[in-house]
N, CA, C and O atoms as a GROMACS GRO file, in nm:
protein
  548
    1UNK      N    1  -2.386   3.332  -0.166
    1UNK     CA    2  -2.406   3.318  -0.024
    1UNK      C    3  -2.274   3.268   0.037
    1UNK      O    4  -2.198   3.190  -0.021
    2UNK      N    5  -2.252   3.322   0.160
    2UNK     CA    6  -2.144   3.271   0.231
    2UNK      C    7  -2.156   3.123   0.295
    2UNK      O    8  -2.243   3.098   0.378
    3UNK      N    9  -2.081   3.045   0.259
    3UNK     CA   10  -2.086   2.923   0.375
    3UNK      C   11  -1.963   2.966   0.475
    3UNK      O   12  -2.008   2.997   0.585
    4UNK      N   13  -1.879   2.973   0.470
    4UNK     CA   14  -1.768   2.981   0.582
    4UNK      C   15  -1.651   3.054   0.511
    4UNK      O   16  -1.625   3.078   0.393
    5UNK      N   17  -1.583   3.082   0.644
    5UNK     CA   18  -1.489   3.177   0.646
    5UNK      C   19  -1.381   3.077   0.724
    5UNK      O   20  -1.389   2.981   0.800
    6UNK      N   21  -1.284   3.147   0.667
    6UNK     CA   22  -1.122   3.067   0.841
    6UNK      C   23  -1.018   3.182   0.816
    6UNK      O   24  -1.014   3.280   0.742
    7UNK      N   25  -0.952   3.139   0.892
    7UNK     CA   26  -0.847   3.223   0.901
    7UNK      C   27  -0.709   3.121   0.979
    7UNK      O   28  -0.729   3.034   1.064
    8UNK      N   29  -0.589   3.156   0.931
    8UNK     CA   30  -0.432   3.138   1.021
    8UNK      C   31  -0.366   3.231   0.981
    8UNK      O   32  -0.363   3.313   0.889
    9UNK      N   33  -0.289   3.187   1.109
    9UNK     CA   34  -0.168   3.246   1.107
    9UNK      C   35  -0.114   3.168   1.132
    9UNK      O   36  -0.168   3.084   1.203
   10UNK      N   37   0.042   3.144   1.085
   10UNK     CA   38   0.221   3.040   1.152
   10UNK      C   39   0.295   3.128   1.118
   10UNK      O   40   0.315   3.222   1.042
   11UNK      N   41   0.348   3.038   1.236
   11UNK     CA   42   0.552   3.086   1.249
   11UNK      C   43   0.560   2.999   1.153
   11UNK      O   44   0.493   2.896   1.158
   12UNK      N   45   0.660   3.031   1.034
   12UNK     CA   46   0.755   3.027   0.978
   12UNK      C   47   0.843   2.942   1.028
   12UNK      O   48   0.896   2.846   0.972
   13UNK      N   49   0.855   2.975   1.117
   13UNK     CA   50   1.016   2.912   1.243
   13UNK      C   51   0.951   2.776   1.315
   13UNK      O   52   1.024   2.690   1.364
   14UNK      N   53   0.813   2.767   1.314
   14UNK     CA   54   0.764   2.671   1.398
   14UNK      C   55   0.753   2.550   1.289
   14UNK      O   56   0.794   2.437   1.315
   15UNK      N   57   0.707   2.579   1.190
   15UNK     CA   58   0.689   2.475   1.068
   15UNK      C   59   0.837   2.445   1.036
   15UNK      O   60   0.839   2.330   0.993
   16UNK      N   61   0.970   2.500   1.037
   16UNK     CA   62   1.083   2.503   1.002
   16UNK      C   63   1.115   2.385   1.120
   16UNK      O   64   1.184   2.298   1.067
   17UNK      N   65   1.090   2.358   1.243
   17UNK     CA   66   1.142   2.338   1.367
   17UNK      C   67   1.053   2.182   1.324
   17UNK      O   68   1.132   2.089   1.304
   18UNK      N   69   0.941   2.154   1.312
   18UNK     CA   70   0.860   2.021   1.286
   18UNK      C   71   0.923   1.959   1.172
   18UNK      O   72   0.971   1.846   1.169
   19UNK      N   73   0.915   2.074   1.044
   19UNK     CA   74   1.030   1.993   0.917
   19UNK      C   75   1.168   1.908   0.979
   19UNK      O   76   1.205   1.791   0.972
   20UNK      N   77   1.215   2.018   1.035
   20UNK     CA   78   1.380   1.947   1.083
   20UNK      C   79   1.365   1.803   1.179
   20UNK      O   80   1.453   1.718   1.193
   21UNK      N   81   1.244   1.802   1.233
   21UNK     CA   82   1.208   1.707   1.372
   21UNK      C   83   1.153   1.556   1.301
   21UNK      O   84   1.173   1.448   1.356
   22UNK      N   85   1.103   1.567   1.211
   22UNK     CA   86   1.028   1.440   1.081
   22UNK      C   87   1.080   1.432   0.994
   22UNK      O   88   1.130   1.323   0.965
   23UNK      N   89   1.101   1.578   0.883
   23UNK     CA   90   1.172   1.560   0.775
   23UNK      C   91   1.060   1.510   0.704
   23UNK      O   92   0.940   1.523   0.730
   24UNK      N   93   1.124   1.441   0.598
   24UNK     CA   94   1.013   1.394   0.457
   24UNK      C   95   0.906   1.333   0.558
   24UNK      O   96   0.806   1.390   0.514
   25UNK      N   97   0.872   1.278   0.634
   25UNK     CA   98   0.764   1.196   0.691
   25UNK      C   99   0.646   1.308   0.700
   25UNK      O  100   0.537   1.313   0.644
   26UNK      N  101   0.706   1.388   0.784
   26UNK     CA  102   0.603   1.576   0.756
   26UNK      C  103   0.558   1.594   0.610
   26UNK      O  104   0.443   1.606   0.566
   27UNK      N  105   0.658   1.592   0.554
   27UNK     CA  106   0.600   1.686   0.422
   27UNK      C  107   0.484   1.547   0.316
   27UNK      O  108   0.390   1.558   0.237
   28UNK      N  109   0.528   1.479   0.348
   28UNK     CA  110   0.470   1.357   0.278
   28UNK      C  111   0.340   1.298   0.357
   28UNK      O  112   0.253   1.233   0.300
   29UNK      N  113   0.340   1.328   0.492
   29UNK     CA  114   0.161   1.357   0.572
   29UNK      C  115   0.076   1.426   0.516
   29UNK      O  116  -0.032   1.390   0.470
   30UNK      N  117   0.151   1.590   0.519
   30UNK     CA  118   0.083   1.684   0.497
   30UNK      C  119   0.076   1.757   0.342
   30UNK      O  120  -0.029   1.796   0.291
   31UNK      N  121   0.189   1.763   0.288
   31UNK     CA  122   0.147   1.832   0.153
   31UNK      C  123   0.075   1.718   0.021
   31UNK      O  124   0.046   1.602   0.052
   32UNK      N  125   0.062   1.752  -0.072
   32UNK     CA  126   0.026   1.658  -0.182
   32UNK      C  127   0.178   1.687  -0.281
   32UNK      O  128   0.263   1.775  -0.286
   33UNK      N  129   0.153   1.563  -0.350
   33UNK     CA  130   0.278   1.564  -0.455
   33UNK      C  131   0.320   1.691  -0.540
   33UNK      O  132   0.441   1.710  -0.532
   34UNK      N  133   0.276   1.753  -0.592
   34UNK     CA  134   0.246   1.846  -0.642
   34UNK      C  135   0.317   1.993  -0.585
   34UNK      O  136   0.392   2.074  -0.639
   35UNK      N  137   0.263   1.985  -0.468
   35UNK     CA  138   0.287   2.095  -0.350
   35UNK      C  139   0.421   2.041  -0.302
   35UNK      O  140   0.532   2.092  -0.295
   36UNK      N  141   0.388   1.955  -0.279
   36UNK     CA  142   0.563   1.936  -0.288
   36UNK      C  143   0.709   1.950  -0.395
   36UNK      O  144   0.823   1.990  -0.370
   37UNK      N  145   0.667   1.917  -0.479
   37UNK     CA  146   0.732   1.958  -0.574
   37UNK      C  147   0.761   2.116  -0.602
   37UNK      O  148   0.874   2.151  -0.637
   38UNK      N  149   0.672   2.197  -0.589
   38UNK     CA  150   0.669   2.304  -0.546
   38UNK      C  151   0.767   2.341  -0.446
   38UNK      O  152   0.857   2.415  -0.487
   39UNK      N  153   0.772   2.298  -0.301
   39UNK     CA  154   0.816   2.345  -0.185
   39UNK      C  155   0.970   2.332  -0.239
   39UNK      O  156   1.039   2.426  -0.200
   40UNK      N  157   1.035   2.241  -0.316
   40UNK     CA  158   1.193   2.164  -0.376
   40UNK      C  159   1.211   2.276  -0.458
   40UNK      O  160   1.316   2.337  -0.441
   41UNK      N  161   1.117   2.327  -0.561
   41UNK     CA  162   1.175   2.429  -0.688
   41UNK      C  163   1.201   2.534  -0.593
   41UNK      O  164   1.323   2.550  -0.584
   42UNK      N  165   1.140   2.607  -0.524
   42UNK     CA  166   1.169   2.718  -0.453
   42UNK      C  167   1.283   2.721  -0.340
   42UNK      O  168   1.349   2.818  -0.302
   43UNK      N  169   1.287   2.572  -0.291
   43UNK     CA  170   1.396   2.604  -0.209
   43UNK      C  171   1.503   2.497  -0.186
   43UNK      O  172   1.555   2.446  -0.285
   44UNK      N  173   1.543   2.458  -0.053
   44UNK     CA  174   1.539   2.308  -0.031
   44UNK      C  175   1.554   2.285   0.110
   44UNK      O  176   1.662   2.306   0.165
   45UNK      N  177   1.457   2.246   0.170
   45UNK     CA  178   1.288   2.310   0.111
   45UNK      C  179   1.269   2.434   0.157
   45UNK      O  180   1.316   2.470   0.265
   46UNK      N  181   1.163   2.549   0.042
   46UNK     CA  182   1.103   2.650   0.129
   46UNK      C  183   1.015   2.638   0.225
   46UNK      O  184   0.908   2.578   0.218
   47UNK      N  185   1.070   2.709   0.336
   47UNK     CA  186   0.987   2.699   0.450
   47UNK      C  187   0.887   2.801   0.483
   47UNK      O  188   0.812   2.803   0.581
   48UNK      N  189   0.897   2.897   0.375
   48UNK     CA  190   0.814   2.953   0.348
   48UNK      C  191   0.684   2.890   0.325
   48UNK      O  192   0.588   2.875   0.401
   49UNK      N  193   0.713   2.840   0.139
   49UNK     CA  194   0.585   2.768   0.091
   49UNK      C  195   0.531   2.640   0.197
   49UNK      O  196   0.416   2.600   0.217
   50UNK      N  197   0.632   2.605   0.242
   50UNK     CA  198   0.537   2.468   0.327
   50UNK      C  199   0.464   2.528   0.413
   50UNK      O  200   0.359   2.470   0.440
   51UNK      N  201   0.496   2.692   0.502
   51UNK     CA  202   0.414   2.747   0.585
   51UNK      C  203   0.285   2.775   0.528
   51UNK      O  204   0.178   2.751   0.585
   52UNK      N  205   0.302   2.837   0.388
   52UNK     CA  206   0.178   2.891   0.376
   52UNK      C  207   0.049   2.826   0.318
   52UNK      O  208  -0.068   2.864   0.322
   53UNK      N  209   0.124   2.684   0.247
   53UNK     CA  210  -0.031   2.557   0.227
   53UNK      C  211  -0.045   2.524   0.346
   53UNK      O  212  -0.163   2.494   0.363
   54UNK      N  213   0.031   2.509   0.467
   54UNK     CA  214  -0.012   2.422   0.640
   54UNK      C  215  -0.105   2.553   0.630
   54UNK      O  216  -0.222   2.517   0.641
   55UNK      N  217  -0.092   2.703   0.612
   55UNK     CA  218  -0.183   2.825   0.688
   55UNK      C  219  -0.322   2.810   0.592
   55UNK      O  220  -0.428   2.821   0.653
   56UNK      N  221  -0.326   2.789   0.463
   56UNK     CA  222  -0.391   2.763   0.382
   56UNK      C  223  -0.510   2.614   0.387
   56UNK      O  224  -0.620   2.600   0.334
   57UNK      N  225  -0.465   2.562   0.435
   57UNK     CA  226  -0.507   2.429   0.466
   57UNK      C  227  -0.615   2.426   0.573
   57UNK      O  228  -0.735   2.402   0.565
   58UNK      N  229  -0.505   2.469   0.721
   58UNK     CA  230  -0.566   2.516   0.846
   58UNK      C  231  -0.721   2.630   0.822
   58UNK      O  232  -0.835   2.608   0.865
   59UNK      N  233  -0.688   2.711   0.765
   59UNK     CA  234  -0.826   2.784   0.727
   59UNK      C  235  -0.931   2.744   0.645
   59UNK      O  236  -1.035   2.809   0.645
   60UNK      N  237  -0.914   2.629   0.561
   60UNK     CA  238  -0.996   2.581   0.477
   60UNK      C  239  -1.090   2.483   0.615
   60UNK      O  240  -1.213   2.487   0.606
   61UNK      N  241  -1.036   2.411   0.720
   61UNK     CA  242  -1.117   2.336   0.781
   61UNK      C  243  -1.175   2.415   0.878
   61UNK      O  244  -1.261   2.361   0.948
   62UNK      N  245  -1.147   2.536   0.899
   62UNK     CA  246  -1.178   2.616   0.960
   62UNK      C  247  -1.297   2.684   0.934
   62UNK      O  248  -1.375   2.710   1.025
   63UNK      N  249  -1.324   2.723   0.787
   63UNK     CA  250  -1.418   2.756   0.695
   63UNK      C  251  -1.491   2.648   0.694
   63UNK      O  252  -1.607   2.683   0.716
   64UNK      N  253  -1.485   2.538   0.681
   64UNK     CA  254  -1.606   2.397   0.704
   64UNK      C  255  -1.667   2.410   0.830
   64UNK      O  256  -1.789   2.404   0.851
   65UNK      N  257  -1.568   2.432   0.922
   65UNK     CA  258  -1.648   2.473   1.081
   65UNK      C  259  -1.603   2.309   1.146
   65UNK      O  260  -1.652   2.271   1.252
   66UNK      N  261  -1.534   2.249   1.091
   66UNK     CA  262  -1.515   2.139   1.180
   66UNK      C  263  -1.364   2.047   1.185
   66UNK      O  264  -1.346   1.936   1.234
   67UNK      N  265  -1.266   2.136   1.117
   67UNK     CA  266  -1.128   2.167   1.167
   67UNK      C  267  -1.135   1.997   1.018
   67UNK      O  268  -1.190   1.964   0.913
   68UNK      N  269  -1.018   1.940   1.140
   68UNK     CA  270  -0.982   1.790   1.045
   68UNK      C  271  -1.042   1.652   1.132
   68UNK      O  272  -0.998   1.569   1.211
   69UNK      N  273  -1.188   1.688   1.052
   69UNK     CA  274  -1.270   1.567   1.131
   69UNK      C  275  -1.370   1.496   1.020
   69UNK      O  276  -1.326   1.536   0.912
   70UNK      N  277  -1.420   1.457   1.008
   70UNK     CA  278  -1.458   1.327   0.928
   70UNK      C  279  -1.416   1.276   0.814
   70UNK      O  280  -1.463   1.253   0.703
   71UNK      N  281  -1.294   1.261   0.880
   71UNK     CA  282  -1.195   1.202   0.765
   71UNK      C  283  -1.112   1.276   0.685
   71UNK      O  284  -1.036   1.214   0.611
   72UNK      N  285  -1.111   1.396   0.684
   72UNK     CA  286  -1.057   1.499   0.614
   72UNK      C  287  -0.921   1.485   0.613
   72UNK      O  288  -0.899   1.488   0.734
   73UNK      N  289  -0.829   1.472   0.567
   73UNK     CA  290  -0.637   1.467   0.608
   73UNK      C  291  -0.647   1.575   0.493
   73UNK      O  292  -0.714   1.601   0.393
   74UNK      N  293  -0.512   1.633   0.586
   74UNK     CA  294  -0.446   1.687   0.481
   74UNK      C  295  -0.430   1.725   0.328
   74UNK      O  296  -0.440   1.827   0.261
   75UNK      N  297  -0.393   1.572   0.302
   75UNK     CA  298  -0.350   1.600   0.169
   75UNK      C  299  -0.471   1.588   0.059
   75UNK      O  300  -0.448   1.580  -0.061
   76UNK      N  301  -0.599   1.587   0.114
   76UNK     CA  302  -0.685   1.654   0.088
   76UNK      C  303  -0.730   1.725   0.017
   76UNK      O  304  -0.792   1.702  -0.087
   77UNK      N  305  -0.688   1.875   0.093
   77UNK     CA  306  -0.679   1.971   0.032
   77UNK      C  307  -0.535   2.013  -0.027
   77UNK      O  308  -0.426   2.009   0.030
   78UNK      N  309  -0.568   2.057  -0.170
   78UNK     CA  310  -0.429   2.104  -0.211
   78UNK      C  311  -0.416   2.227  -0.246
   78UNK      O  312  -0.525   2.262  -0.294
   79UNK      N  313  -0.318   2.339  -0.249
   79UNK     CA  314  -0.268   2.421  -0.298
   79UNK      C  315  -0.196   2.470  -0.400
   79UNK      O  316  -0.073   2.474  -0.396
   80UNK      N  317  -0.268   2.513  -0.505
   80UNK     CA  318  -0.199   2.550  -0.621
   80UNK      C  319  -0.164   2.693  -0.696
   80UNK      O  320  -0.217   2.802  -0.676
   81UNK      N  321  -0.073   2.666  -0.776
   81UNK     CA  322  -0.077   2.840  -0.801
   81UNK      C  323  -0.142   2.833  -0.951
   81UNK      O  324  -0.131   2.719  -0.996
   82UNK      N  325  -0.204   2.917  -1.035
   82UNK     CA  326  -0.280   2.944  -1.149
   82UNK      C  327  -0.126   3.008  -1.203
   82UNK      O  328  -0.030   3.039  -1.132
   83UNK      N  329  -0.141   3.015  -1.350
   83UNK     CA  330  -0.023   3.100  -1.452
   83UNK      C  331   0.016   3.219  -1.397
   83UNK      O  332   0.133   3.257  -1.410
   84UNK      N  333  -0.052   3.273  -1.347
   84UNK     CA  334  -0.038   3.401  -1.286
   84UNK      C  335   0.020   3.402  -1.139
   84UNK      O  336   0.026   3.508  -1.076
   85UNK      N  337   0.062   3.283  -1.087
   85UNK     CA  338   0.073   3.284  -0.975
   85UNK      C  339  -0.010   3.291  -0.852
   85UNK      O  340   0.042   3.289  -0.740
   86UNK      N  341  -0.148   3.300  -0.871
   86UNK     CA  342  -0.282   3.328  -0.777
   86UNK      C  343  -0.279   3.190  -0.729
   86UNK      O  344  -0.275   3.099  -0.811
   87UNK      N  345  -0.281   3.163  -0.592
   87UNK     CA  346  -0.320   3.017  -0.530
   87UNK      C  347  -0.465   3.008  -0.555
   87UNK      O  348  -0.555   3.089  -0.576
   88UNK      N  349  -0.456   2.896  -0.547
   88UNK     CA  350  -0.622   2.829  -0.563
   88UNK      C  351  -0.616   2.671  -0.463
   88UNK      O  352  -0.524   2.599  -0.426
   89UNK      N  353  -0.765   2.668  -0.447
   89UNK     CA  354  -0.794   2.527  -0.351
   89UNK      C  355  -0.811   2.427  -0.423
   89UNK      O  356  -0.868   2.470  -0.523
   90UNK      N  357  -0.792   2.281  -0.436
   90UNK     CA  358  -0.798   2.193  -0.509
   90UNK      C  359  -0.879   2.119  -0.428
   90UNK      O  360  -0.768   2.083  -0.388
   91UNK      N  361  -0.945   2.071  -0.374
   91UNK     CA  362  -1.031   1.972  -0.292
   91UNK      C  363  -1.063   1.772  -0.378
   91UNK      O  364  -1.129   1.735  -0.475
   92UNK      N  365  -0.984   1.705  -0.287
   92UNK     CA  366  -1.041   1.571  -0.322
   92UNK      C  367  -1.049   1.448  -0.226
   92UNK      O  368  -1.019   1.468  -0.108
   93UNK      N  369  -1.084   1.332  -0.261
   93UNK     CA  370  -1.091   1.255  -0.092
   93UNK      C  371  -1.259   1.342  -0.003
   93UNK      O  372  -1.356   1.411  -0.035
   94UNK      N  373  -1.198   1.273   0.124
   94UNK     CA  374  -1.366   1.343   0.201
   94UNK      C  375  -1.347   1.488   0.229
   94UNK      O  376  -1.439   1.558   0.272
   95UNK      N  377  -1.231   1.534   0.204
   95UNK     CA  378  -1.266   1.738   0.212
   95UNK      C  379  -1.363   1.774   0.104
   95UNK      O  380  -1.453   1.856   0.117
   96UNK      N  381  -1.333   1.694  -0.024
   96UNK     CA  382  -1.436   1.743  -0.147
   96UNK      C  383  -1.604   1.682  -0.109
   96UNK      O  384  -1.712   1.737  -0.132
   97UNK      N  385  -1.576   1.555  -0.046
   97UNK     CA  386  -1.743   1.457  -0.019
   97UNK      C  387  -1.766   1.550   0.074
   97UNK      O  388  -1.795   1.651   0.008
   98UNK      N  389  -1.771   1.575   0.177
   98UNK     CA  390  -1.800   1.642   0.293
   98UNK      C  391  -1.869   1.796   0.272
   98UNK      O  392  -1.982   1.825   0.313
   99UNK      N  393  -1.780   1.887   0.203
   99UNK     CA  394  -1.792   2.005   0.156
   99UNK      C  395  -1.928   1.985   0.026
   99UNK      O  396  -2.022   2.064   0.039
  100UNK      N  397  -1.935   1.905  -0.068
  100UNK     CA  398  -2.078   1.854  -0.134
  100UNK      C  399  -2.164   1.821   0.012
  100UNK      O  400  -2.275   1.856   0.054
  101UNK      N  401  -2.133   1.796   0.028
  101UNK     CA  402  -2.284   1.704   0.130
  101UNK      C  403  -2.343   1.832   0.224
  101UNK      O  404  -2.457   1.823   0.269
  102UNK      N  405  -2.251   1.969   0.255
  102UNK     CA  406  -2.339   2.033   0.340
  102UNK      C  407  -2.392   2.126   0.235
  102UNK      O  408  -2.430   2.230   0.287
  103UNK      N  409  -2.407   2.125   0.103
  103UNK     CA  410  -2.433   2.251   0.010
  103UNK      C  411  -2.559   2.292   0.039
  103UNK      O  412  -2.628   2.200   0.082
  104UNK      N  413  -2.604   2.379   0.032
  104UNK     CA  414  -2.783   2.345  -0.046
  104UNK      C  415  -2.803   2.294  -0.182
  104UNK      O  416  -2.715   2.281  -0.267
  105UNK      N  417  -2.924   2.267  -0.193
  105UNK     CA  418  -3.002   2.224  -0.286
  105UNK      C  419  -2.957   2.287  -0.393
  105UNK      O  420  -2.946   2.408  -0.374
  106UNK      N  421  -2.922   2.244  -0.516
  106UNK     CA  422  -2.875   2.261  -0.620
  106UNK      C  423  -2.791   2.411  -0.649
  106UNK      O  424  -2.825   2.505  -0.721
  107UNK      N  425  -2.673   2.395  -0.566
  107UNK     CA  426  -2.598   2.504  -0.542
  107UNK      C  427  -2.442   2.422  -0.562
  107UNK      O  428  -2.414   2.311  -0.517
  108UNK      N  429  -2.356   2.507  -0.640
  108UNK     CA  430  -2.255   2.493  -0.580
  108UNK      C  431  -2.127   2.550  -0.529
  108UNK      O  432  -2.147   2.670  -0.514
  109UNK      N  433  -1.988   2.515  -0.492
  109UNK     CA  434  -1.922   2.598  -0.414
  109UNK      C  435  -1.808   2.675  -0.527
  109UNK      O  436  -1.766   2.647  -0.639
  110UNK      N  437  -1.790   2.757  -0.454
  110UNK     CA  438  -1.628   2.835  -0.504
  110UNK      C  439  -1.527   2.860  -0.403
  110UNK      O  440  -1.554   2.952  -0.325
  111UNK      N  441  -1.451   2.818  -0.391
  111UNK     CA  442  -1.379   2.827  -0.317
  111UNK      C  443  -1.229   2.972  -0.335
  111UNK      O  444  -1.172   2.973  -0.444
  112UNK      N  445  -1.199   3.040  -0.264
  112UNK     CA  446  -1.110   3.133  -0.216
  112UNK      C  447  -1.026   3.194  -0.150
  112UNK      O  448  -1.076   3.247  -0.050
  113UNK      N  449  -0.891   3.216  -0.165
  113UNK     CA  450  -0.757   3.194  -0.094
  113UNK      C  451  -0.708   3.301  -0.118
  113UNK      O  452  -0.699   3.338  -0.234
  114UNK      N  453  -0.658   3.393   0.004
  114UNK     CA  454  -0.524   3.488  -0.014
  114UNK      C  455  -0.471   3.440   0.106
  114UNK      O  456  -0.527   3.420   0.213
  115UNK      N  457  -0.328   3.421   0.064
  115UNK     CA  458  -0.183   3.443   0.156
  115UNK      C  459  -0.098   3.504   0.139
  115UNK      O  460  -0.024   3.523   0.042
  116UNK      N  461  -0.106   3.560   0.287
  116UNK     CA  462   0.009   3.645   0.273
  116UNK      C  463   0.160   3.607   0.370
  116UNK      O  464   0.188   3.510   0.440
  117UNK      N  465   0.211   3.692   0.345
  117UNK     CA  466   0.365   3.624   0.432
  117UNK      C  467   0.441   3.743   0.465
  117UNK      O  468   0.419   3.854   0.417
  118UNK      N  469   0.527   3.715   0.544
  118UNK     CA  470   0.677   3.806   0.578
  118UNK      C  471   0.726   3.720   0.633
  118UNK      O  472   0.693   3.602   0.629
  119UNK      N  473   0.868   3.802   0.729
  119UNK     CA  474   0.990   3.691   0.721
  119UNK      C  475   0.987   3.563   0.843
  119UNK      O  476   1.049   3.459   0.865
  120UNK      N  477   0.876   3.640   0.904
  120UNK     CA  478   0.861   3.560   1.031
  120UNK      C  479   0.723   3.488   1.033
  120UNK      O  480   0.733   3.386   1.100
  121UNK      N  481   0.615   3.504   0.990
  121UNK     CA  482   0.501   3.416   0.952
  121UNK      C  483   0.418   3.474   0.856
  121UNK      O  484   0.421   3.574   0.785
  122UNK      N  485   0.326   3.358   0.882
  122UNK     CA  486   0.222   3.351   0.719
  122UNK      C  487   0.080   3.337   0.751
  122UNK      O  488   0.038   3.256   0.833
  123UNK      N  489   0.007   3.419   0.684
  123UNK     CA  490  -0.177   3.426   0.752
  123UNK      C  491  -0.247   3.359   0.564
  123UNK      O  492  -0.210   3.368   0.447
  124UNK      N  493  -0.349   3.302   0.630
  124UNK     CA  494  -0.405   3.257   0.522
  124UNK      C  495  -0.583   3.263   0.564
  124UNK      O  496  -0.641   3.203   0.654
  125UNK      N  497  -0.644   3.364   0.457
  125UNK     CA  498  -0.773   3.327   0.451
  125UNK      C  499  -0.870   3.280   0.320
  125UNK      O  500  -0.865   3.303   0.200
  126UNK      N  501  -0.945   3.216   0.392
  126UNK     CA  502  -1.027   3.116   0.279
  126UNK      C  503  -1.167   3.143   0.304
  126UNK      O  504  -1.217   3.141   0.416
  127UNK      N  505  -1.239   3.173   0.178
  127UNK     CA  506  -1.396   3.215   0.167
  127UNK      C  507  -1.424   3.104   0.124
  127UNK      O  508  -1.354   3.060   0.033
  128UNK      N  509  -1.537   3.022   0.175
  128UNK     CA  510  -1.632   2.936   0.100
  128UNK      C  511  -1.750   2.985   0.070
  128UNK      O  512  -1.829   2.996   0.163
  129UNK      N  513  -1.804   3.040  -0.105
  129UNK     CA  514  -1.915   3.056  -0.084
  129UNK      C  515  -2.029   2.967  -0.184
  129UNK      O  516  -2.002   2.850  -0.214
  130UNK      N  517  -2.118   3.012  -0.218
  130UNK     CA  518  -2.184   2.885  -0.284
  130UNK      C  519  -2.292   2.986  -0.353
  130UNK      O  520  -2.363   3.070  -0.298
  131UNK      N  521  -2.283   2.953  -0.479
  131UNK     CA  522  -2.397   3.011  -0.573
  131UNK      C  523  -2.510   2.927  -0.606
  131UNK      O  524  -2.496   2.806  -0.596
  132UNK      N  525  -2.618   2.978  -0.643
  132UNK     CA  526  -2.727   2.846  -0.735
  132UNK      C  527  -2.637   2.816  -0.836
  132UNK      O  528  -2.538   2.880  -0.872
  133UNK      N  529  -2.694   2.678  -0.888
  133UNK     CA  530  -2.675   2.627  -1.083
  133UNK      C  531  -2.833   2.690  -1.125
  133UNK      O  532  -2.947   2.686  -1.079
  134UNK      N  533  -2.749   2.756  -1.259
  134UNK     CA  534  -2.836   2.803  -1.333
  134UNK      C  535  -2.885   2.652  -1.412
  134UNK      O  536  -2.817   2.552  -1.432
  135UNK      N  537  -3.028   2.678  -1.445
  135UNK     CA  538  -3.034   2.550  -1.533
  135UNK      C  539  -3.094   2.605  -1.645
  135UNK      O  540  -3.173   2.700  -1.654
  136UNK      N  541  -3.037   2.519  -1.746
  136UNK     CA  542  -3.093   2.570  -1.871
  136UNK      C  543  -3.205   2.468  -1.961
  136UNK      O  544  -3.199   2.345  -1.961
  137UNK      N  545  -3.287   2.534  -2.022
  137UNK     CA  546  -3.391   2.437  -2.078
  137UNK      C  547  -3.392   2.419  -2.195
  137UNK      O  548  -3.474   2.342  -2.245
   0.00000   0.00000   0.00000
């Protein structure tokens, strides 16, 4: 079953323009350690990758249906890549409590990410959907 959907899009140039304006104070709000470390190997910094966890991020609260509100920050949600390079959602803090608390009844979630990019911005969509638990006897 579907719980939610989101969607973004960013400039590239606009996330580039807030980096230069804060600097580490930005990236250390918004990304997690991890993701950051990330954003340093690729560049210094890619402004790419920082666009596309902010687009990634943005659609995940979007998919909850209630943006960044009961408590939800940022760093929250994280962005990772699998061996293969496939991003995936990491959820912890109240994005993970929050996202449990609207499930149904003995169901739980999967969460799902494609981003894409070019030279000038980055779209990110995120499926939340939610299966039963099988139970076994």
């Amino acid at each position: 079953m579907l719980l939610g959907i989101g969607n973004d899009i960013v400039s590239i140039k606009r996330i580039k323009a807030v980096y230069h304006k804060y600097g580490k104070r930005f990236e250390e709000r918004i990304y997690t350690n991890q993701e950051q470390k990330l954003v340093w190997e690729r560049g210094s910094p890619c402004f790419k990758t920082l666009s596309n966890r902010w687009a990634a991020k943005e659609a995940f609260v979007k998919a909850l249906g209630i943006g960044f509100n009961k408590g939800i920050s940022w760093r929250d949600i994280s962005i990772i890549n699998n061996s293969n390079g496939q991003p995936y959602l990491v959820l912890s803090g109240n994005a993970k409590k929050y996202l449990q608390s609207i499930l149904p009844l003995n169901t739980s979630y999967y969460l799902h990410v494609s981003i894409s990019d070019e030279e000038e911005v980055v779209n990110s969509i995120v499926v939340i959907e939610v299966r039963d638990v099988t139970h076994k006897n």
